[in-house]
C-alpha positions as CSV (number, residue, x, y, z in Angstrom):
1,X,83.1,78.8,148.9
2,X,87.0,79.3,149.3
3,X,89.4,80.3,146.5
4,X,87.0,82.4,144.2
5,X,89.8,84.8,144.0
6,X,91.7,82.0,141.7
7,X,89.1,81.9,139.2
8,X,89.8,82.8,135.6
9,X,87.1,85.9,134.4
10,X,85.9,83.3,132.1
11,X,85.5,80.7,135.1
12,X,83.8,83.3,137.3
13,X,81.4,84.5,134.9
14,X,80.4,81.2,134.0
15,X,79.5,80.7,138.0
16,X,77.9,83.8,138.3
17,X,75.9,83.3,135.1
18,X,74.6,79.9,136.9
19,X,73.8,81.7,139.8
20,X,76.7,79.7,142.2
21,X,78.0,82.6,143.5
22,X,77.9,86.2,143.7
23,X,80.0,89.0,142.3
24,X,80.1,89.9,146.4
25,X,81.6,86.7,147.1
26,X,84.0,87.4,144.8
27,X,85.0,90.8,145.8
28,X,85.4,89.3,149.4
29,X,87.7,86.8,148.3
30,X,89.7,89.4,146.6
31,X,89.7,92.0,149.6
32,X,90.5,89.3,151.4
33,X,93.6,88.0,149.8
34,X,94.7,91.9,149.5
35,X,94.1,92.5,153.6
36,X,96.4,89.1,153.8
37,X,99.6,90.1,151.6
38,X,99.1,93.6,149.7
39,X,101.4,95.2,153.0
40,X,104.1,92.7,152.5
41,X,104.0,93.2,148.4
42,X,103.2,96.9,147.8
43,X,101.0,96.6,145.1
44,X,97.9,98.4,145.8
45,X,98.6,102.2,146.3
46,X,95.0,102.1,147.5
47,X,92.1,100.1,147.9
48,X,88.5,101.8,147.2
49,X,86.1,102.1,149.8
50,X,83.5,100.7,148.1
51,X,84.1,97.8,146.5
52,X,81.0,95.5,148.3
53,X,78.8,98.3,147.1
54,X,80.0,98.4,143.3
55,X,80.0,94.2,143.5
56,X,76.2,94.6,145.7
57,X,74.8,96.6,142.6
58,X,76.2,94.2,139.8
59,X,74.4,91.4,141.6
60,X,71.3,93.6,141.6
61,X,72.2,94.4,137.8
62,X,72.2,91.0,136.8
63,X,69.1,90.1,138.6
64,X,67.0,93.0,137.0
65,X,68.1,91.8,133.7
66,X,67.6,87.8,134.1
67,X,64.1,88.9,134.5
68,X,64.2,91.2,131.5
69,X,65.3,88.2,130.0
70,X,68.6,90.2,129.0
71,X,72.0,88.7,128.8
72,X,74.6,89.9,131.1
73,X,77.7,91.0,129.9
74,X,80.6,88.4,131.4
75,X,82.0,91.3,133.2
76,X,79.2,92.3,135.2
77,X,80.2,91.9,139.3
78,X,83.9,90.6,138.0
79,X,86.4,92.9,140.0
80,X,89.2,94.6,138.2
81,X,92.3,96.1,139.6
82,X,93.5,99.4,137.7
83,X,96.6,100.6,136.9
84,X,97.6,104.2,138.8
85,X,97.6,106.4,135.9
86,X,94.3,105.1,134.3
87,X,91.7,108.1,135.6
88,X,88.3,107.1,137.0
89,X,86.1,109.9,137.9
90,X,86.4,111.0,141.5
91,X,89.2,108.7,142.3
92,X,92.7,109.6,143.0
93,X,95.4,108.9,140.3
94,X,99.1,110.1,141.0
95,X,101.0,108.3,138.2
96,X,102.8,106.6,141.0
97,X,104.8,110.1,141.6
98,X,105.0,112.7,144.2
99,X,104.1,115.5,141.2
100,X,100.4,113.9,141.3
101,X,99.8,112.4,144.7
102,X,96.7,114.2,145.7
103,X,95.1,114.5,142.1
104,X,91.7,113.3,141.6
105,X,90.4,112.0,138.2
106,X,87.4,114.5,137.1
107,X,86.3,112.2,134.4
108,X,86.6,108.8,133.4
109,X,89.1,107.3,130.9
110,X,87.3,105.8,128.0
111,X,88.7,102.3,128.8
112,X,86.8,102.7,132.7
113,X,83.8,104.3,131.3
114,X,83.4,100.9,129.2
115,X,84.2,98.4,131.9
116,X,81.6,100.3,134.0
117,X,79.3,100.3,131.2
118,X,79.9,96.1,131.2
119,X,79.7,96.5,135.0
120,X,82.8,95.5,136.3
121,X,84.3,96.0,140.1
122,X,86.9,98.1,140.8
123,X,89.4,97.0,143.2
124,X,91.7,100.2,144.0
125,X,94.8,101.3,141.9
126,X,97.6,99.6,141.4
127,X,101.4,100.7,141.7
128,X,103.5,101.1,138.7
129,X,106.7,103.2,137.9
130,X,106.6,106.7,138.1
131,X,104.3,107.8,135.0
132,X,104.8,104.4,133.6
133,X,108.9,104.9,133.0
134,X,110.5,101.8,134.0
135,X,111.1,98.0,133.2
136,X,110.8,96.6,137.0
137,X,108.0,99.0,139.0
138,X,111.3,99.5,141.4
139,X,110.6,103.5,140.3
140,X,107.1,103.7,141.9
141,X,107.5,107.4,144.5
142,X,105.8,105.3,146.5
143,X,108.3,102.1,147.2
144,X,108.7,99.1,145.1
145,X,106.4,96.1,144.7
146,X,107.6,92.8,145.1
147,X,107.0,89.6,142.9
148,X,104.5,87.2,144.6
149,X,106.3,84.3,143.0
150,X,109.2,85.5,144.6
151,X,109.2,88.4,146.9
152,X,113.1,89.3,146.3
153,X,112.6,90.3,142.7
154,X,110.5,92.6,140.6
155,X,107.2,91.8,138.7
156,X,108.3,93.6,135.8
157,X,106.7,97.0,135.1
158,X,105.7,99.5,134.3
159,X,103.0,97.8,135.0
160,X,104.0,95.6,137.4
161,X,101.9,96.4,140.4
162,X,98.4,95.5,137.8
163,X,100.3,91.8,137.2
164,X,101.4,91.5,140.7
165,X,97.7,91.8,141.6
166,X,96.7,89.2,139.3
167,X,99.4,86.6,140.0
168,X,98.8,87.3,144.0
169,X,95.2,86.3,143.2
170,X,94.2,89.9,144.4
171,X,92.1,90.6,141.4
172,X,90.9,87.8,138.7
173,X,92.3,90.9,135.9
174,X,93.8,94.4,135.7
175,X,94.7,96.7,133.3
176,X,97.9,97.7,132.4
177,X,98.7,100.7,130.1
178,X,101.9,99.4,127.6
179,X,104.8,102.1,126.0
180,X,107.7,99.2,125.1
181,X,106.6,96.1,126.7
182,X,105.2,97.6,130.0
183,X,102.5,94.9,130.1
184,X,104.0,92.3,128.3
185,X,107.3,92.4,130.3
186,X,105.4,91.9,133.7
187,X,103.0,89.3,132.2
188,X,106.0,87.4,131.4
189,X,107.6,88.1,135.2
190,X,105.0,87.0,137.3
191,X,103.3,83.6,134.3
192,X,100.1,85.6,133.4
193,X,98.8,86.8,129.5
194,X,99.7,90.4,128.3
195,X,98.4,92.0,125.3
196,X,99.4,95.4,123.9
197,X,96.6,96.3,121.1
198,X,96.9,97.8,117.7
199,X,98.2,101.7,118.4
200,X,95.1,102.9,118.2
201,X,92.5,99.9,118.7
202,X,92.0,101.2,122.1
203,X,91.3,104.7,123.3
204,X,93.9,106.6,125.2
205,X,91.5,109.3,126.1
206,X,91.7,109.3,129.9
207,X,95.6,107.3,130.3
208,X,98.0,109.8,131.9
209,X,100.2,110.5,128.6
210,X,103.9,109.5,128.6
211,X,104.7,108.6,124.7
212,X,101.6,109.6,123.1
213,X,102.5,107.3,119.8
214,X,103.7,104.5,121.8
215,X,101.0,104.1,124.9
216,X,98.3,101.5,124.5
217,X,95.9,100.3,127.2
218,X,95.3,96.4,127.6
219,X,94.5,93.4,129.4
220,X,96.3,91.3,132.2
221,X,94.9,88.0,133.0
222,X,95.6,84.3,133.3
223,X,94.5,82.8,130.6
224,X,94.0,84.0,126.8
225,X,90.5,83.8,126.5
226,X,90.3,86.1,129.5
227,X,92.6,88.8,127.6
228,X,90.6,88.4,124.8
229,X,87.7,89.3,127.0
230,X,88.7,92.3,128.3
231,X,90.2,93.8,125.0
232,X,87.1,93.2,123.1
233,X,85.2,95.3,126.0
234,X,87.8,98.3,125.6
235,X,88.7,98.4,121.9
236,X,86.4,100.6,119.7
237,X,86.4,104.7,117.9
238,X,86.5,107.3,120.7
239,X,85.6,110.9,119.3
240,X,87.9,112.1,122.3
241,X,90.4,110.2,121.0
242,X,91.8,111.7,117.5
243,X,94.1,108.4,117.1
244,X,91.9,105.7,118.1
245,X,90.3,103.6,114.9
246,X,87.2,102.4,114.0
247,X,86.9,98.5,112.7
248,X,87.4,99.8,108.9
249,X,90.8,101.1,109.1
250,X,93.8,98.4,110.2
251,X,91.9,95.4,109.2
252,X,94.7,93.2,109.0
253,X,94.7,89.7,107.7
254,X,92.5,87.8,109.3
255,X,91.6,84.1,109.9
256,X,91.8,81.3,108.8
257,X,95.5,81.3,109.5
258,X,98.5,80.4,107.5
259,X,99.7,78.1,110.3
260,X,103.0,79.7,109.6
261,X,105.4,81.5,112.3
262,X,108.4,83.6,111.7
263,X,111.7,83.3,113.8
264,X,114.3,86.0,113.4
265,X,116.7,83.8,115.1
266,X,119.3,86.5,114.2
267,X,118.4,88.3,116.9
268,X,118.8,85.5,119.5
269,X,122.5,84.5,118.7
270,X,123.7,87.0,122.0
271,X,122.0,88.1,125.3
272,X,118.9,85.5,126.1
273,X,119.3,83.7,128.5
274,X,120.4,79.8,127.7
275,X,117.3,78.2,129.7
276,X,114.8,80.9,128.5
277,X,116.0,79.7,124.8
278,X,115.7,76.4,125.2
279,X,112.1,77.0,126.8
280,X,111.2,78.8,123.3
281,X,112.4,76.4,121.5
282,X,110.0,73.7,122.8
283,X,107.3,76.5,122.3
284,X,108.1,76.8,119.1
285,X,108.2,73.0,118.8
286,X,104.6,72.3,120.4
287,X,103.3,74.6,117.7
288,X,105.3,72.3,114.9
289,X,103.1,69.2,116.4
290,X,99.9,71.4,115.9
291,X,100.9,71.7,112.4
292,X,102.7,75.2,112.4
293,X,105.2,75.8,109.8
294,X,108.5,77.5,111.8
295,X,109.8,80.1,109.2
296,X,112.8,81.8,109.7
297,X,113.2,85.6,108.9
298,X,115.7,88.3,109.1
299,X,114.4,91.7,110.2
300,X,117.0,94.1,109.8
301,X,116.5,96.6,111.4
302,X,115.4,95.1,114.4
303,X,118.6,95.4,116.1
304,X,118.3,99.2,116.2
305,X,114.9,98.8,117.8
306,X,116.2,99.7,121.5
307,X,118.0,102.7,120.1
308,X,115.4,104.0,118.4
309,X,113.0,103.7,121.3
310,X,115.1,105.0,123.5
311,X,115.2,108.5,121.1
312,X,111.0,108.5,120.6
313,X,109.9,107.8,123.7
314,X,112.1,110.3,125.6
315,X,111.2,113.0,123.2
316,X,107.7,112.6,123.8
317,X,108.1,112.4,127.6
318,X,109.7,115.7,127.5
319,X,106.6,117.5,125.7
320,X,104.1,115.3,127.4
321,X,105.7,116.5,131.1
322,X,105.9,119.6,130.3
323,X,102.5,120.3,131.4
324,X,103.8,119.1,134.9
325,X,105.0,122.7,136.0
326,X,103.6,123.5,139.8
327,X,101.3,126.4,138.4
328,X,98.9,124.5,137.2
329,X,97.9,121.8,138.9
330,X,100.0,118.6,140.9
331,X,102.5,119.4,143.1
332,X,103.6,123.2,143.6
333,X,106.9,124.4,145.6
334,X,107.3,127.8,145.8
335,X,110.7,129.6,145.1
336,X,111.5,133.1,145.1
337,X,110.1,133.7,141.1
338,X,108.3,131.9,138.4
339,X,111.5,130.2,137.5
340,X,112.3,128.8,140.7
341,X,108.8,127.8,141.1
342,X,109.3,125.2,137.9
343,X,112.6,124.1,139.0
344,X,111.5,123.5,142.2
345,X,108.2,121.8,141.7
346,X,109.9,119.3,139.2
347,X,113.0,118.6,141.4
348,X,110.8,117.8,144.5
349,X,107.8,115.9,142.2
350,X,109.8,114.0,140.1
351,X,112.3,111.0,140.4
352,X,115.9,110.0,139.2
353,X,114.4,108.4,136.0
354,X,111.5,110.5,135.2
355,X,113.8,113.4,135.1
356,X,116.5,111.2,133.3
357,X,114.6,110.6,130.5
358,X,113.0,114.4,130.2
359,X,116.7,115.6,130.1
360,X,117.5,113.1,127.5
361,X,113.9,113.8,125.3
362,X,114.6,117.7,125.6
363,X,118.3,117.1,124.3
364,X,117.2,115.1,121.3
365,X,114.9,117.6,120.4
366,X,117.0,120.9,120.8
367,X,117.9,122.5,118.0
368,X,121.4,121.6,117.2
369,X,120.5,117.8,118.0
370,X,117.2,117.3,116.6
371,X,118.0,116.5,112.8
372,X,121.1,114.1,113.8
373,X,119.4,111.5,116.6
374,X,114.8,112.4,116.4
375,X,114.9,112.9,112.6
376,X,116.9,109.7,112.3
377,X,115.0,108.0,114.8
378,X,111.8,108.6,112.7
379,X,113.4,107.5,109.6
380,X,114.4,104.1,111.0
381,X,110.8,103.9,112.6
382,X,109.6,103.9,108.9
383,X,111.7,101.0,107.6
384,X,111.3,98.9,110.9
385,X,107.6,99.2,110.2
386,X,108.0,98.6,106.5
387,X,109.8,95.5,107.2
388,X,107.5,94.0,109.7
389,X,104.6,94.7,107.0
390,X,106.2,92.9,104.5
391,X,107.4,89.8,106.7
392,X,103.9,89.7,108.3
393,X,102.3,89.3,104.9
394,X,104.0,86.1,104.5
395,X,103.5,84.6,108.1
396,X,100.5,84.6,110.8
397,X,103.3,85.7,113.8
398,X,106.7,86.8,114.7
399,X,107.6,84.6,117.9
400,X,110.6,85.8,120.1
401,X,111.0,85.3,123.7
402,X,109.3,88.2,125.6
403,X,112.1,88.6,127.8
404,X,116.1,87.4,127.7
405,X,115.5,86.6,131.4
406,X,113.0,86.1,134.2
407,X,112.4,87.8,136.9
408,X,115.2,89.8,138.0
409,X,116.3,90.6,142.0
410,X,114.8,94.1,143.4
411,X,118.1,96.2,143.0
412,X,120.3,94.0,140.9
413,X,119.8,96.5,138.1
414,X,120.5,99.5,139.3
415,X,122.7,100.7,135.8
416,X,120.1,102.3,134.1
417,X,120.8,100.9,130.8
418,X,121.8,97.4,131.3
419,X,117.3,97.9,132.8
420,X,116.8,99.4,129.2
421,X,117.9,95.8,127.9
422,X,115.4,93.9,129.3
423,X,113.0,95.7,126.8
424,X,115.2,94.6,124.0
425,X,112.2,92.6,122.6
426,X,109.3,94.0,123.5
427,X,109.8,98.0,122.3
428,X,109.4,97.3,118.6
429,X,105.9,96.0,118.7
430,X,105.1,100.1,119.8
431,X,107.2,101.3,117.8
432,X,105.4,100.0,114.7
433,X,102.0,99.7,116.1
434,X,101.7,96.2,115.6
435,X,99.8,93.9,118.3
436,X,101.7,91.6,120.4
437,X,101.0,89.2,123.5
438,X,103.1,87.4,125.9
439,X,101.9,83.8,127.0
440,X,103.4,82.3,129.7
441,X,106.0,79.3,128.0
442,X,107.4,77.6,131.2
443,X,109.6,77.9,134.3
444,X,113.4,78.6,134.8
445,X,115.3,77.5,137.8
446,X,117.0,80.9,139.6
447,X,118.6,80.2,143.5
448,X,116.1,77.3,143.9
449,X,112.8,79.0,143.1
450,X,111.2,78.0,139.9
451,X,110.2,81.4,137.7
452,X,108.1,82.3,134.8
453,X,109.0,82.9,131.0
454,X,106.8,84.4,128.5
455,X,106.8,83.8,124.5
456,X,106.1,86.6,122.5
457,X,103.6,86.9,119.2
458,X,103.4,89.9,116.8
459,X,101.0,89.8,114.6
460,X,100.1,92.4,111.4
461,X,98.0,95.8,112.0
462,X,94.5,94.8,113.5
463,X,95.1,90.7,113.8
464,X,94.2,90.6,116.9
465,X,92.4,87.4,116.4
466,X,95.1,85.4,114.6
467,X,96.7,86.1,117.8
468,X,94.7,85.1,120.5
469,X,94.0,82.2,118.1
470,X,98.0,80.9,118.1
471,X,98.1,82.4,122.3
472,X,95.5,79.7,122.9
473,X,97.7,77.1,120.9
474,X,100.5,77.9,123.1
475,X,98.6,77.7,126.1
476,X,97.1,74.6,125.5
């Protein structure tokens, strides 16, 4: 049977649930679409050895417990690409960077330890940008993947390597880790579902740390249900995990829904693209023939969003590095003292923007700096979270466009902050915690090659339902 590497998860575990095909067959299909064009895209860093042997012993699994009379879980024998700074227990996981290359996991995130639970195949590791800092996976130590929709631009990232492998039908879904859009943003790139959980929905226990109050693990995969899926195998309390929340807490307003959408159209006035706006607005107009009331809103503080990120997350990239210091463990150059052993190890193990954004994070936290841009920072945090609050108490989602643009070309950004823009939508959602997904919303035209766009939904603390509920709407 041919193309069982294009299945939805949903799709294939319906087959395999009938007994049609085999969760070998399917890791075949996907091994061989990765022999046929992983060299070409760069997406897996590696490719694990035993892949027919993880999908041979779900097919066993399954078969023990049909005649148990147990249900499977719809993950057992699906296969699974991981993104490189998600540790699974024996496996290498280098972050993408030089400072981790030959590291190998000794235990398993709580995210794999559940997926294994469920039974699912892992592919290999996927590339990203250099401990996840980066809007285009260009920043990868290890050289940049490519977009399968178009192999001159970037799939997005950090991320971008876990979509790539989904869109390239390498893998039927992946997980992505997000800190300001870095699933969302390549879900968007390369026409796939991207959902960033409630801060704290899903353990980080196990996720190589860059913002510890930003990260979230989630779900890439084509469709919504198949998001939903994966989430709802991942999310749960973790005792190793001090942040993560139990069902009680963040219960959010759930369904049945309002059937109303916000629209801060103030913040659309400048810098998204004409075509991706006109793509939104027939988004937003299929959900006004489903019976969606289109509200318009004013966040503002929204426009400080970028700039407030852009303090945080640097700030917390400079503590969470720190441990990073070639005397413990990773990469270790030696100099002619303990000094020149740091600055060594760091130089050689790091890259342009991993050390950009450590320099900027230690500024903003030095002493004479601290109070005037991380104090502030905070305090803006506060109101931007206040404010999404009390305008998600009145609607069921905040829609935006994920990105201003589509996929962009591999090097046309090379300005580091005119890159930073592209998150200008997507950061706010960590900021406050709230829950977003990207649903792909259409193509653009760019140089004769038609492209993905994504629409964004926020939704209040712990709605996940309400949206995969209006993702589904849009995707239908």
């Amino acid at each position: 049977m041919s193309n069982l590497n294009e299945l939805s998860i949903t799709e294939a575990a319906a087959k395999l649930k009938a007994g049609e095909i085999t969760a070998v067959d399917l890791a075949r299909a996907c091994l061989a679409e990765i022999e046929k064009k992983n060299k070409d895209l760069n997406i897996f860093l590696e490719v694990f050895d035993d892949v027919i042997a993880q999908a041979g012993a779900a097919d066993a699994r399954r078969k023990a417990e049909s005649s148990e009379g147990k249900e499977s879980h719809p993950l057992l024998g699906i296969p699974l690409a991981i993104k490189d700074n998600i540790l699974i227990e024996g496996r290498k996981v280098s972050a993408a960077s030089k400072m981790l290359e030959n590291y190998t996991a000794t235990y398993d995130a709580t995210v794999i330890k559940k997926l294994k639970e469920a039974g699912a195949v892992f592919l290999g590791r996927t590339n990203m940008d250099e401990f996840a800092m980066g809007g285009s996976t260009e920043n990868s130590a290890f050289g940049p993947t490519k977009n399968p929709l178009d192999p001159s631009r970037v799939p997005g990232g950090s991320s971008g390597g876990s979509a790539a492998a989904v869109a390239a039908h390498m893998a039927l879904g992946s997980l992505g880790t997000d800190t300001g859009g870095s699933i969302r943003e390549p879900a968007a790139f390369c026409g796939l579902v991207g959902f960033k959980p409630t801060y704290g929905k899903v353990s980080r226990s196990g996720l190589i740390a860059m913002g510890s109050s930003l990260d979230q693990a989630g779900p890439l995969a084509h469709t919504v249900a198949d998001a939903e899926l994966l989430f709802n195998t991942i999310k749960g309390k973790d005792a190793l995990d001090s942040t993560s929340l139990d069902q009680s807490q963040w219960q959010g307003r759930t369904l049945p829904l309002q059937k109303r959408v916000g629209v801060p159209r103030h913040l659309l006035k400048e810098g998204v693209e004409s075509d991706v706006l006109q793509k939104f607005e027939e988004s937003l107009k299929q959900l006004q023939a489903k019976g969606y009331e289109l509200v318009d809103i004013e966040l503002p503080s929204a426009p400080l969003a970028l700039s407030v990120y852009y303090v945080i997350m640097p700030a917390e990239v400079s503590s969470n590095l720190a441990r990073f210091d070639g005397v413990r463990y990773g990469l270790s150059v030696k100099g002619e003292n303990l000094f020149d052993d740091y600055a060594k190890s760091r130089a050689a193990g790091f890259g342009p923007e991993v050390r950009r954004r450590i320099m900027l994070g230690t500024y903003v936290l030095s002493a004479g700096y601290y109070d005037a841009y991380y104090g502030k920072a905070l305090a803006a945090r506060d109101k931007l979270t206040e404010e999404f609050k009390k305008v998600l108490a009145e609607v069921d989602a905040i829609a935006v466009p994920t990105t201003p643009c589509p996929a962009i070309k591999i090097g046309e950004k090379s300005d580091p902050l005119s890159m930073y823009l592209l998150d200008i939508f997507t950061v706010t959602a960590n900021i406050t915690g709230n829950p977003a997904i990207s649903v792909p919303m259409g193509m653009v035209e760019r140089e004769g090659v038609q492209l993905p766009v994504g629409i964004q939904l926020t939704a209040a603390h712990g709605a996940e339902d309400i949206l995969f509920t209006i993702g589904k709407e849009v995707e239908a």
